[in-house]
C-alpha positions as CSV (number, residue, x, y, z in Angstrom):
1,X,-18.4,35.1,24.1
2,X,-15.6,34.3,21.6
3,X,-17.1,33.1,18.4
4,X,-14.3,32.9,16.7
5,X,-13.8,29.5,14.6
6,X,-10.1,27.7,15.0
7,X,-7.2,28.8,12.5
8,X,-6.9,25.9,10.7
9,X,-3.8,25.8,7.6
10,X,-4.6,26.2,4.0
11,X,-4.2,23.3,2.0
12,X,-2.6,25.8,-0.1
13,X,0.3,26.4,2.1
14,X,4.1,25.3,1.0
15,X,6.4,26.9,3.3
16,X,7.7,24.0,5.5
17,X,9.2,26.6,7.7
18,X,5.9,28.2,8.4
19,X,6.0,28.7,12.7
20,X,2.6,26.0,12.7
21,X,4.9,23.3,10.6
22,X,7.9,23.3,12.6
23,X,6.3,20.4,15.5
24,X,5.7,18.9,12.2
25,X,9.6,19.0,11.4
26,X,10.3,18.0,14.8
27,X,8.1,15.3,14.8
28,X,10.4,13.5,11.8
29,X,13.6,14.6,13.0
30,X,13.7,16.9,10.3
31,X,16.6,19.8,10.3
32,X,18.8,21.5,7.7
33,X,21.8,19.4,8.9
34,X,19.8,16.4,8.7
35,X,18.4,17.3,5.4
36,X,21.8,17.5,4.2
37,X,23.3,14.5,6.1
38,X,20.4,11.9,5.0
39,X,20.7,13.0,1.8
40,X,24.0,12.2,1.4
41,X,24.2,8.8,3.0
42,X,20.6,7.7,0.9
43,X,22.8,9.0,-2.2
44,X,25.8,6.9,-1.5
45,X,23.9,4.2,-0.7
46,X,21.5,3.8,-3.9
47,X,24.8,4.1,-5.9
48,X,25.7,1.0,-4.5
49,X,22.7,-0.9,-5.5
50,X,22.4,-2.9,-8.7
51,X,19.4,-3.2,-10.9
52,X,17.8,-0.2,-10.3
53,X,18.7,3.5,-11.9
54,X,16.7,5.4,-9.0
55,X,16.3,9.5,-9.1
56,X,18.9,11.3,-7.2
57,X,17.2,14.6,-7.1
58,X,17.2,16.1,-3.4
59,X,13.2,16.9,-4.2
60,X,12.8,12.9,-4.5
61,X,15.1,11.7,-1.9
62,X,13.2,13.7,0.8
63,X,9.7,12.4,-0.2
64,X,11.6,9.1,1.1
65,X,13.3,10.6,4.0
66,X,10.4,12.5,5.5
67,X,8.4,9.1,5.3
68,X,11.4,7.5,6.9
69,X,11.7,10.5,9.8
70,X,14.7,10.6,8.2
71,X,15.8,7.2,9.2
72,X,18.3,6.2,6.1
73,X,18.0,2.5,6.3
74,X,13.7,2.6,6.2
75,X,14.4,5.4,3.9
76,X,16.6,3.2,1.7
77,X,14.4,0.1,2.0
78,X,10.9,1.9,1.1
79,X,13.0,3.0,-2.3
80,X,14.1,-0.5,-3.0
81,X,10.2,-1.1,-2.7
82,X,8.9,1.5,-4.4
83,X,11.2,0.5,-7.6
84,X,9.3,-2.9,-6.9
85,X,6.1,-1.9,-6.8
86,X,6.6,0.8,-10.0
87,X,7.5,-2.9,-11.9
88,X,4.7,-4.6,-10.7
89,X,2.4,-1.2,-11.7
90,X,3.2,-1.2,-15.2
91,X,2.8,-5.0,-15.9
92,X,-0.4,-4.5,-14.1
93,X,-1.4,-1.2,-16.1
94,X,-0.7,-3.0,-19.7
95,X,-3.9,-4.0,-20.0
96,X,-5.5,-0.6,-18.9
97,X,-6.5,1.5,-21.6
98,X,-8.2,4.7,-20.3
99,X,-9.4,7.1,-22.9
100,X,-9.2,10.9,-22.1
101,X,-13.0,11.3,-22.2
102,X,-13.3,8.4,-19.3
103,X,-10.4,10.3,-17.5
104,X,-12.8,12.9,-17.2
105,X,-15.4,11.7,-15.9
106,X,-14.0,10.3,-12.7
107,X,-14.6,12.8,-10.3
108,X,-15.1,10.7,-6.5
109,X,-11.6,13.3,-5.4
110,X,-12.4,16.2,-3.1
111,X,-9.1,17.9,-0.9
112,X,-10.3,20.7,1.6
113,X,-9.3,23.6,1.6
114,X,-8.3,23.5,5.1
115,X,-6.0,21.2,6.6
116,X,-6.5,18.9,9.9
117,X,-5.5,20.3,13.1
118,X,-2.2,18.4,12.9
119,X,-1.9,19.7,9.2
120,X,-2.2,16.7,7.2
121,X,-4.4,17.5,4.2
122,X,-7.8,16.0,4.5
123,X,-8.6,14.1,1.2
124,X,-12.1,12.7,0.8
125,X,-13.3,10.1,-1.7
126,X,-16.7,9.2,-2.4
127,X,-17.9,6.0,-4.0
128,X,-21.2,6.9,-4.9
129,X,-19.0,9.2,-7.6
130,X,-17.9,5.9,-9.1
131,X,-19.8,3.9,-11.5
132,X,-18.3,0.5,-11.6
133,X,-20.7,-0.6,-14.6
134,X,-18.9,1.7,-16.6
135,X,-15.6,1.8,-15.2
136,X,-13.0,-0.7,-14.0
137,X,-10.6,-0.6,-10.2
138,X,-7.7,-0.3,-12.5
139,X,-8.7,2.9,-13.9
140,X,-9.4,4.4,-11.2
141,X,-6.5,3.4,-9.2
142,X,-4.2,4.7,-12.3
143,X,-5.5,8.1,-11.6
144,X,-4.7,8.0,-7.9
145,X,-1.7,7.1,-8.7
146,X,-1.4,10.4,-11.0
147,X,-3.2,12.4,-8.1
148,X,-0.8,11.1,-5.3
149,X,2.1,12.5,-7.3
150,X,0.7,15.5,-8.0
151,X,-0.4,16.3,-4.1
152,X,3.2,14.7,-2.6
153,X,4.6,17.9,-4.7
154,X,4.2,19.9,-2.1
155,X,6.8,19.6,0.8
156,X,4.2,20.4,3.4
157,X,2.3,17.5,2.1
158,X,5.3,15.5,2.5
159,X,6.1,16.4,6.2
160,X,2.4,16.5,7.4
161,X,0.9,13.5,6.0
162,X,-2.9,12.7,4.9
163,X,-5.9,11.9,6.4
164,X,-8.2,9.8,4.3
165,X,-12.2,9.8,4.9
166,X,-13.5,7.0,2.2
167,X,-17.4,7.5,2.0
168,X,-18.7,3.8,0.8
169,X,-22.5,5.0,0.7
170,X,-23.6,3.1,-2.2
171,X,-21.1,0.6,-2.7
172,X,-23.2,-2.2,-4.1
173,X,-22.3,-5.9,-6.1
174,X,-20.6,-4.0,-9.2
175,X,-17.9,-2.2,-6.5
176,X,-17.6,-5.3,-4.8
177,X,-17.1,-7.2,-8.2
178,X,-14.1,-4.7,-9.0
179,X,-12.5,-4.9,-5.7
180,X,-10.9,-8.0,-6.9
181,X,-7.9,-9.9,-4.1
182,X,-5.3,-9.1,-6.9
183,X,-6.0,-5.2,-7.0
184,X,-6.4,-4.7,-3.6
185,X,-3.1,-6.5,-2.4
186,X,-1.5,-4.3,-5.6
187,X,-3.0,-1.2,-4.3
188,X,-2.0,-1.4,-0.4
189,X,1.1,-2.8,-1.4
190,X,1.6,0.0,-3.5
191,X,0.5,2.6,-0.3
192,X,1.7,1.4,2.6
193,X,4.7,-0.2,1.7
194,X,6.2,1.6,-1.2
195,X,4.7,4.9,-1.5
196,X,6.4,8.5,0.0
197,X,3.0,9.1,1.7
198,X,3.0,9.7,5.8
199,X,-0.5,7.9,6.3
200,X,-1.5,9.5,9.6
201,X,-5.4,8.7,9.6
202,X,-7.8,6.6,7.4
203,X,-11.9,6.9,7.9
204,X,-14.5,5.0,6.8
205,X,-18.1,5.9,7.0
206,X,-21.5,4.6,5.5
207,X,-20.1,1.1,4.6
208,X,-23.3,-1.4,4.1
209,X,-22.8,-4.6,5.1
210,X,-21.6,-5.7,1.8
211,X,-18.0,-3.8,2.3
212,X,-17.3,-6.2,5.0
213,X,-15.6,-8.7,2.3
214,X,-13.9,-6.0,1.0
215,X,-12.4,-5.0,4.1
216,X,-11.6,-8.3,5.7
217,X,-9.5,-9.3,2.1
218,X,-7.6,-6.2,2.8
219,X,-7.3,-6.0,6.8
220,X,-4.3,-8.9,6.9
221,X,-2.0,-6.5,4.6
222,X,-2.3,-3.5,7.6
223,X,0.3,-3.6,9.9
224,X,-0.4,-2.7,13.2
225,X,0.7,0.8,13.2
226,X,-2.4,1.0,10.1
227,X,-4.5,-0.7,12.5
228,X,-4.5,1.8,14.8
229,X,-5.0,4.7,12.6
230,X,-7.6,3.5,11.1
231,X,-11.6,4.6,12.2
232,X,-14.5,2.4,10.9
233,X,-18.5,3.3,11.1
234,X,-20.6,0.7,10.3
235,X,-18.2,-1.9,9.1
236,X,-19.0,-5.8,10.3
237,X,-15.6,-6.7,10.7
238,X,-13.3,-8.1,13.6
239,X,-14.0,-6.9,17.4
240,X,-10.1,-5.1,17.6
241,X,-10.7,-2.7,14.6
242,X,-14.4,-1.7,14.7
243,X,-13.7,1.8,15.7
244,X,-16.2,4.5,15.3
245,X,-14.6,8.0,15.5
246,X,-13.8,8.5,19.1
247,X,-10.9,11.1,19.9
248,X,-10.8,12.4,16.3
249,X,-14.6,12.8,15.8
250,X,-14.4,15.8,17.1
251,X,-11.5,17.2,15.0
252,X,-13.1,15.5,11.9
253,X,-16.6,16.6,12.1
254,X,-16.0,20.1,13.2
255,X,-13.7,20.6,9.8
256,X,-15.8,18.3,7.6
257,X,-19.0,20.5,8.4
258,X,-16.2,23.2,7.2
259,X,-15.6,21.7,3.8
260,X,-18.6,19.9,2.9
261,X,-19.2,21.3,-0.8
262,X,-15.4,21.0,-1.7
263,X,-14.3,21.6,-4.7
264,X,-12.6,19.3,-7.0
265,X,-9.0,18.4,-7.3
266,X,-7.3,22.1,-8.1
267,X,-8.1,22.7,-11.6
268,X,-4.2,22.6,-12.6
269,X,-4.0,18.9,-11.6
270,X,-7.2,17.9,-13.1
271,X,-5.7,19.0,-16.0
272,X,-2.4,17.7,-15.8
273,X,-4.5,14.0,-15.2
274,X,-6.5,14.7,-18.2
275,X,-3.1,15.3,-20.3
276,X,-1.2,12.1,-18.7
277,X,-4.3,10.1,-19.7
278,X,-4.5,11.0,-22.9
């Protein structure tokens, strides 16, 4: 009897050519010549655009690209936004002061070690971590912000996406008093339209009954390709998106059980947050 456990990729791993990647790189039409084709039209093309000053690093662009599947005119269009959204960010962050000893304490980020079986990093936030009495939404989405930069570093995480399990045990009245309309059309704005960030899967588990307004203020901002990606247990909210893990229970159980006492954020990016907060 073979008890051998599946070979799953470290979250670790930054070789986009490693021989487990390369259906990735097929999957977004991602080649050398296309590398260097894309690049070259999304270059020409953000010259021609007036008000912005965008990066023209080949690192940046490709965030874009792979998000695109290397499609120049989603590519180009998800820029325009992202410019946008980082306007709309800083108005919204004026107002948020977040000392370095409160950067510290948030600690509601956990990335296994190991990545999903069609290597997307598996990132896992926990309410229960957050205390909204002493907190606001703002500060914490402001390090998220930080975080998502810090993860999308990697090329791998660019080409294989993420998978997001939110755990809402204990989300009470102060989370749903922070959860304001205004910060969660700001935040999925910011992450669905605007952000270099292949979405592939989103889970939510041990949401009370009292998430349900959450969820339904945010549900009309999910396009339907969201929709389907997205895996809700114990959520009251409309018949056509009250999933409970079916196909990729399976998958996310049998790695979870893997990572359950995951470590913090790696302790270089925890401290890189803890310098940009300062």
């Amino acid at each position: 009897m073979d008890n051998s456990k599946p070979s799953f990729l470290p979250y670790e791993a930054t070789d986009i050519n490693e021989s487990s990647v390369l259906a990735n790189q097929k999957e977004i039409n991602e080649s050398p010549e296309t590398r260097d084709r894309c690049l070259e039209i999304l270059r020409q093309e953000l010259k021609n655009i007036k008000d912005i000053y965008p990066c023209l690093d080949d690192s940046f662009l490709l965030m874009f690209l792979r998000v695109s599947k290397f499609n120049t005119q989603k590519a180009l269009l998800r820029l325009q936004r992202y410019y946008q959204q980082c306007d709309i960010l800083l108005d919204a962050f004026k107002k948020c002061s977040l000392p370095l000893h409160r950067a510290q304490s948030f600690n509601h980020l956990f990335i296994s070690p190991y990545r999903m079986k069609n290597n997307s990093l598996l990132l896992i936030a926990k309410n229960k971590a957050v205390d909204y009495r002493n907190c606001t939404f703002a500060e914490r989405f402001y390090l998220e912000v930080l975080t998502m930069y810090g993860v999308l570093e990697n090329p791998v995480n660019q080409l294989c996406g993420s998978t997001f399990l939110f755990d809402y045990e204990g989300f009470d009245i102060h989370g749903l008093l922070a959860y304001t309309p205004g910060w969660i059309r700001i935040f999925l704005s910011f992450l669905l339209n605007a952000a270099p960030c292949r979405l592939k899967a989103v889970h939510i588990i041990n949401a009370p009954t009292i998430f349900s307004a959450v969820f339904n203020i945010g549900y009309p901002f999910l396009h339907k390709k969201i929709r389907e990606r997205l895996y809700c247990e114990n959520v009251d909210v409309r018949k056509d998106c009250d999933k409970v893990f079916v196909d990729e229970e399976k998958v996310l159980m049998t790695e979870f059980e893997e990572t359950r006492e995951l470590g913090v954020l790696p302790g270089k990016r925890r401290r890189q947050i803890k310098n940009e907060a300062a």
